[in-house]
C-alpha positions as CSV (number, residue, x, y, z in Angstrom):
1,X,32.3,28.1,176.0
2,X,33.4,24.7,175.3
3,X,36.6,23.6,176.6
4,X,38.9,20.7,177.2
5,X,39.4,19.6,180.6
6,X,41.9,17.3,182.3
7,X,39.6,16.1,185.1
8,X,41.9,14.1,186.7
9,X,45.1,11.7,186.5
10,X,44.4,10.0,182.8
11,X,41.0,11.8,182.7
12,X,39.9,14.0,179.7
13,X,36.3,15.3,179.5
14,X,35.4,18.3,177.1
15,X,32.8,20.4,179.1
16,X,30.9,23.7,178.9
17,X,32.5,26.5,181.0
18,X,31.8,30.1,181.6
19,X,33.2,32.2,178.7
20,X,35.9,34.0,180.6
21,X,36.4,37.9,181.3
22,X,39.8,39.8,181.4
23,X,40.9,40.8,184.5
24,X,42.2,45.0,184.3
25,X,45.8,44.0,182.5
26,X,44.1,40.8,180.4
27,X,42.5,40.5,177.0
28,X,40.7,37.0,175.9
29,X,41.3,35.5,172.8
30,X,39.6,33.8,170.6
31,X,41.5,31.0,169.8
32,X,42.7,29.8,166.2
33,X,44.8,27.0,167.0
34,X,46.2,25.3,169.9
35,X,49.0,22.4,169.5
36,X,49.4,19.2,171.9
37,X,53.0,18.6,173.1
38,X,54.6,16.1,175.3
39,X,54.3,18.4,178.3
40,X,50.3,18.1,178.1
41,X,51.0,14.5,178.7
42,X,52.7,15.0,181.8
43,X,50.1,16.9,183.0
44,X,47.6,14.7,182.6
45,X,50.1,11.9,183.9
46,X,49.9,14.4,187.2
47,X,53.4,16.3,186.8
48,X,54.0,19.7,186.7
49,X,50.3,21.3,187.3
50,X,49.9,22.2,191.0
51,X,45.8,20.2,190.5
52,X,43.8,19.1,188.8
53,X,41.0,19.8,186.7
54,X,42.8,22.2,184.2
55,X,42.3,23.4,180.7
56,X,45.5,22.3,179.0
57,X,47.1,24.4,175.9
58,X,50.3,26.4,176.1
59,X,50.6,26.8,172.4
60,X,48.0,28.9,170.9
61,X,47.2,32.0,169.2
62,X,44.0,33.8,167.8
63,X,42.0,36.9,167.6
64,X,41.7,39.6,170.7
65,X,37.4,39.7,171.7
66,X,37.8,41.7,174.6
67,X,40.9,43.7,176.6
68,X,40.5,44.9,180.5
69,X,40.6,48.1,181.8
70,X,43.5,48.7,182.5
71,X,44.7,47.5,178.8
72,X,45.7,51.7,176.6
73,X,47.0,52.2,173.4
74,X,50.5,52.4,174.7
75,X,50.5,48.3,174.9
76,X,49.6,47.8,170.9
77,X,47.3,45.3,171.4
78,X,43.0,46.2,170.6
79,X,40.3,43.9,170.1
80,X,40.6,42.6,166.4
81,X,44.4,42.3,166.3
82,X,45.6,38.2,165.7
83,X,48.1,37.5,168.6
84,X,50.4,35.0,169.3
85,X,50.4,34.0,172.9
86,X,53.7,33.3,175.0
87,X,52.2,31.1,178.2
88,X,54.7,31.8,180.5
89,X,53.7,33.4,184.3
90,X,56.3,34.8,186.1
91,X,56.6,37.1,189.7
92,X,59.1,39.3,188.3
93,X,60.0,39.6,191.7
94,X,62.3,36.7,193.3
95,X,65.6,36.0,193.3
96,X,65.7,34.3,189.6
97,X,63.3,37.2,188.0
98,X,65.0,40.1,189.5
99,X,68.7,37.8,187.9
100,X,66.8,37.6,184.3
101,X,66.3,33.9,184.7
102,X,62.7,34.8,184.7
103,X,61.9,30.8,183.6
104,X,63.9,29.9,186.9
105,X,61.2,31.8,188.5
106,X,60.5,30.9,192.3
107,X,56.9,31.0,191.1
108,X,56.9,29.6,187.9
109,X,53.4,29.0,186.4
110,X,52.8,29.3,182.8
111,X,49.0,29.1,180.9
112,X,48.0,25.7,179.7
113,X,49.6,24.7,182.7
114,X,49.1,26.0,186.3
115,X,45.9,28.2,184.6
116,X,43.3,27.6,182.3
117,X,45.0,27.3,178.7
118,X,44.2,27.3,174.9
119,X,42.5,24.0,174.6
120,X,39.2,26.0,174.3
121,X,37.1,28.4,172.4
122,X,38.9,31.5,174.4
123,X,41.7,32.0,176.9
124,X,42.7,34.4,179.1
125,X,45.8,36.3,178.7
126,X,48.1,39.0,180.1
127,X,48.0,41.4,177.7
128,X,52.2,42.0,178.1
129,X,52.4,38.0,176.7
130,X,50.6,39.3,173.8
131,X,52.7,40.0,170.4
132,X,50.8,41.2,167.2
133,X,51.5,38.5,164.5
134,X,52.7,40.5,161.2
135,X,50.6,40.6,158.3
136,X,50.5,37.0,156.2
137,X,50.8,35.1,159.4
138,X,47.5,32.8,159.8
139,X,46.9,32.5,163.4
140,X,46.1,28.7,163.4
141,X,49.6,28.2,162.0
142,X,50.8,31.0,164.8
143,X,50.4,28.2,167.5
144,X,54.0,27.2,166.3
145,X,55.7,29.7,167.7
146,X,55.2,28.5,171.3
147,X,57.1,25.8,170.7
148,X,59.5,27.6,168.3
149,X,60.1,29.5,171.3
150,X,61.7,26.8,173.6
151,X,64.3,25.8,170.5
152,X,65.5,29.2,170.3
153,X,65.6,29.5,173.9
154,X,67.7,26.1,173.2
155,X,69.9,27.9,171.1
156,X,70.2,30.8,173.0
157,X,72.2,28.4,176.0
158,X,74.5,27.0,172.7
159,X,77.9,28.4,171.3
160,X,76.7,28.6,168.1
161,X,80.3,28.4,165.7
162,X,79.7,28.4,162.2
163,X,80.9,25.1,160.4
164,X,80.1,22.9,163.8
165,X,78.4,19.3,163.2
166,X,75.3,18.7,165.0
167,X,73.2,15.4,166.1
168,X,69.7,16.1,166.9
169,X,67.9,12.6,168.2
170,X,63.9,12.7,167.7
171,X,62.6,13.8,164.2
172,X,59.0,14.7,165.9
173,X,58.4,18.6,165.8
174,X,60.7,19.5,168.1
175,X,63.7,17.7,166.5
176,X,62.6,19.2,163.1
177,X,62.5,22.9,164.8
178,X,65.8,22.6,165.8
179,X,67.2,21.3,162.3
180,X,66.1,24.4,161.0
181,X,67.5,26.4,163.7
182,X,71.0,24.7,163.1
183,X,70.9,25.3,159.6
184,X,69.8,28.9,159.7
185,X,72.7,28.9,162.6
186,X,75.4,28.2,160.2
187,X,76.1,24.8,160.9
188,X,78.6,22.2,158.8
189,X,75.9,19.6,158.7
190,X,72.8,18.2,161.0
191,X,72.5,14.5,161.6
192,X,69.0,13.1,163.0
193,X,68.1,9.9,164.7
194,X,64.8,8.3,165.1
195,X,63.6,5.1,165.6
196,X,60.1,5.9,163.5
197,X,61.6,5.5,160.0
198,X,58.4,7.7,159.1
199,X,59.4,10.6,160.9
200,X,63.0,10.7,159.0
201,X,61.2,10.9,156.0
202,X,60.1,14.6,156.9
203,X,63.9,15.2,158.2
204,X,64.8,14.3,155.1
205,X,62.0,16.8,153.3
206,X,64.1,19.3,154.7
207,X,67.0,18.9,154.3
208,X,69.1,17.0,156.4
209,X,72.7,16.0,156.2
210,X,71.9,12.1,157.1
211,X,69.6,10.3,159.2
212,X,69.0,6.8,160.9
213,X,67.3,4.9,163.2
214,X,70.8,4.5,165.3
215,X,73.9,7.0,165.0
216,X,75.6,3.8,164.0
217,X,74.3,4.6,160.9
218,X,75.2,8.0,160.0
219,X,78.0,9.2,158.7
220,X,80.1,10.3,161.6
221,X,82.1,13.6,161.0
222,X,85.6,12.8,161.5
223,X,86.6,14.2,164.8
224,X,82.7,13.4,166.5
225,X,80.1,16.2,166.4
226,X,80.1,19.6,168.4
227,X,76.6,20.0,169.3
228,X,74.3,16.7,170.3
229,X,70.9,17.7,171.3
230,X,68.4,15.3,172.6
231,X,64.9,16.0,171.8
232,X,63.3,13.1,173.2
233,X,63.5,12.8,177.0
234,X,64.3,9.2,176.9
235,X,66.9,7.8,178.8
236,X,68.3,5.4,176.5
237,X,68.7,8.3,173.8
238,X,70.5,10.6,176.3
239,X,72.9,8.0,177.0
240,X,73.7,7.5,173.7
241,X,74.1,10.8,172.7
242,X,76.1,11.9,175.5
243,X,78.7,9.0,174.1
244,X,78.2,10.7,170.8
245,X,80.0,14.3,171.6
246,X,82.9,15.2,170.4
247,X,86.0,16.6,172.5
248,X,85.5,19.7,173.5
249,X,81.5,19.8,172.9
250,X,78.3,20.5,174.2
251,X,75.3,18.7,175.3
252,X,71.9,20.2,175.4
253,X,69.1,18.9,177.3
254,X,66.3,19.8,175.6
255,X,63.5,16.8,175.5
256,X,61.3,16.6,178.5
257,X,62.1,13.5,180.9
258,X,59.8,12.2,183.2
259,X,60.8,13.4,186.8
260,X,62.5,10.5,188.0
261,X,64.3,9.7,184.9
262,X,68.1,9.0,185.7
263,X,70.4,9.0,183.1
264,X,74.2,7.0,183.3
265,X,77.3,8.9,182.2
266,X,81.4,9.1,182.5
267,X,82.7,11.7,184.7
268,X,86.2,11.2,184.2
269,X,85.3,11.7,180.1
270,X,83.6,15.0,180.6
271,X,86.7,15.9,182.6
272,X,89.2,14.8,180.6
273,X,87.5,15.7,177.3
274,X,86.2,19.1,178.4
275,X,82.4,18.5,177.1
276,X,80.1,21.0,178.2
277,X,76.5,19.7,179.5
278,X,73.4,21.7,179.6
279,X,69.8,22.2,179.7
280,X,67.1,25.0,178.3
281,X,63.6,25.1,180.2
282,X,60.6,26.2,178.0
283,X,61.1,30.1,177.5
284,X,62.9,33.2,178.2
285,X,62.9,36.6,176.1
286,X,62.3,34.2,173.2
287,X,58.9,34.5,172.0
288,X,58.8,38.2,170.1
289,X,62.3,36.9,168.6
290,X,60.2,33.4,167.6
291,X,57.3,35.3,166.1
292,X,60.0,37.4,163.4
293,X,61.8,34.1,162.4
294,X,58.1,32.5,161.7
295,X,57.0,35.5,159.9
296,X,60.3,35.4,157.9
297,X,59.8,31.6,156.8
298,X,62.4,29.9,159.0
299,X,59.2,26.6,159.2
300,X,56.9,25.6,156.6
301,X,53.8,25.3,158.4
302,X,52.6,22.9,155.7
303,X,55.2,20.5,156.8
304,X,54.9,21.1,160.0
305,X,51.2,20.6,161.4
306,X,50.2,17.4,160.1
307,X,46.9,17.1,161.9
308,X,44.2,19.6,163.0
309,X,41.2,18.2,164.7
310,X,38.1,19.6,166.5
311,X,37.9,20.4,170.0
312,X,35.6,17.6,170.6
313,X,38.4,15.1,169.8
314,X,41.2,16.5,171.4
315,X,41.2,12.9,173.4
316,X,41.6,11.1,169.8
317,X,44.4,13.6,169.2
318,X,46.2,13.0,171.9
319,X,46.2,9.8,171.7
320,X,47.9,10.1,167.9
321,X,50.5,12.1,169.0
322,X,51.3,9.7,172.0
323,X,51.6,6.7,169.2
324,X,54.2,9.4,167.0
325,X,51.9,9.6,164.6
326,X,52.5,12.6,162.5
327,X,54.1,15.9,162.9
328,X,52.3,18.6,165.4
329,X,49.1,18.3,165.5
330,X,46.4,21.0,166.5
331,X,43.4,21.2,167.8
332,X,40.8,24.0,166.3
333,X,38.4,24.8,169.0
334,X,36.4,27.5,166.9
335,X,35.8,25.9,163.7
């Protein structure tokens, strides 16, 4: 099969490997769609994956070829079905699994990642990380849900009032996700800054409450807003927005930083103003709840993928995502 391999730090080759077999609890799928994120830069960049080479691609999705032997009837999933895949690995067995912070896990490895991923004409998968897209669900599009995943994972660490105000800084895919999580969550009104003028144009498309290239130029609810979630990673955005939360708030941590990235903030404020600071980290008992909000419409895939290129140019397409060029864009390794 042809796949795409980071061969080492900054290094991208697409190569020819063995087409891969299912191990007894595995099914391979043939895959429709598998989207580039910010993550598959750090990998490349040499964070995160344990070595290199590795087949990147944690969002994918496509059509079961083969299942193992151990694979029955009583897991729903046959050769034929279209599948959505959710890429994380865990033990199930330290301290973190056995607490239900499986994404904590001691062992953490995910596919795309720490295993060969989706950036190829088939991947290997557990078959229990499998879920059956419903009917109407095109599983090039399905690749979506990964990532749809983490925000509701994001939500999932949020207090979620009705009527609360949130700030959302980045307008690329993930910042659009969770607009339309906050606005399917009941909230007063969703602000977005982004310092590509294109990408609020898209925030806009759907429906958001104001937008800007600075919060300086939004229209501020009057007592500050609940809920500021940075989508970025960057450090001068987290600053900002951690300035931007209203008494009594909450913080989420959602963009991925580099490692070493060390953000500046008051203690005495969070003290004194009781603002509530926290993170969510890729996935956890998300994904089957990710894949009923997609079939029920909650993103316009349309609007969302922007870009779907051959497998042979995944280099060119990372490239155009690292430039914030467009919305998600895909690679199609069987067309």
């Amino acid at each position: 099969m042809r796949a795409v391999q980071f061969s080492a730090i900054g290094q991208i080759d697409v190569v020819t490997l063995d087409d891969p077999t299912p191990g007894p609890r595995d099914v391979v799928v043939k895959v429709a769609g598998a989207g580039i994120c910010g993550t598959d830069l750090h990998i490349l960049e040499g964070e995160f994956a344990p070595s290199l080479p590795i087949v990147p691609g944690h969002e994918f999705a496509g059509e079961v070829v083969a299942v193992g032997s151990d694979v029955t009837a009583v897991d729903g999933i046959s050769v034929g079905d279209q599948v959505g895949v959710d890429p994380s690995l865990y033990c199930h067995e330290c301290y973190y699994c056995r607490r239900g912070r499986d994404n904590m896990c001691e062992r953490w490895g995910a596919i795309g990642v720490t295993v060969a991923g989706g950036a190829a004409e088939f991947a290997v998968a557990p078959v229990a990380n499998c879920v059956r897209l419903p009917d109407g669900v095109k599983p090039a599009d399905a690749a979506l849900i990964e990532p749809l995943s983490c925000s509701v994972r994001g939500f999932d660490v949020l207090p979620r009032r009705l009527g609360d105000h949130y700030l959302i800084y980045g307008a690329g895919t993930m910042g659009l996700m969770n607009l339309e999580l906050a606005k399917r969550a009941g909230a007063a009104s969703v602000d977005v800054v982004d310092l590509n003028p294109e990408r609020l144009k898209t925030a806009v498309q759907l429906g958001v409450s104001s937008s800007g290239t600075s919060a300086e130029e939004l229209n501020r609810p009057s007592h500050g807003w609940d809920v500021v979630i940075d989508c970025t990673g960057v450090v001068a955005a987290i600053e900002d927005g951690l300035g931007r939360v209203g008494k009594g708030g909450t913080f989420l941590q959602f963009g991925v930083s580099a490692e070493k990235a060390v953000a500046t903030w008051s203690p005495y404020r969070i003290y004194n103003q009781e603002i509530t600071i926290t993170g969510s980290m890729a996935v956890l008992h998300s994904y089957e709840r990710a894949v009923e909000l997609f079939a029920g419409g909650v993103l316009d895939p349309d609007v969302f993928i922007s870009d779907r290129y051959p497998l042979e140019q995944y280099e060119a397409a990372l490239q155009q995502f690292q430039k914030g060029i467009g919305r998600k864009i895909q690679v199609t390794p069987n067309t």
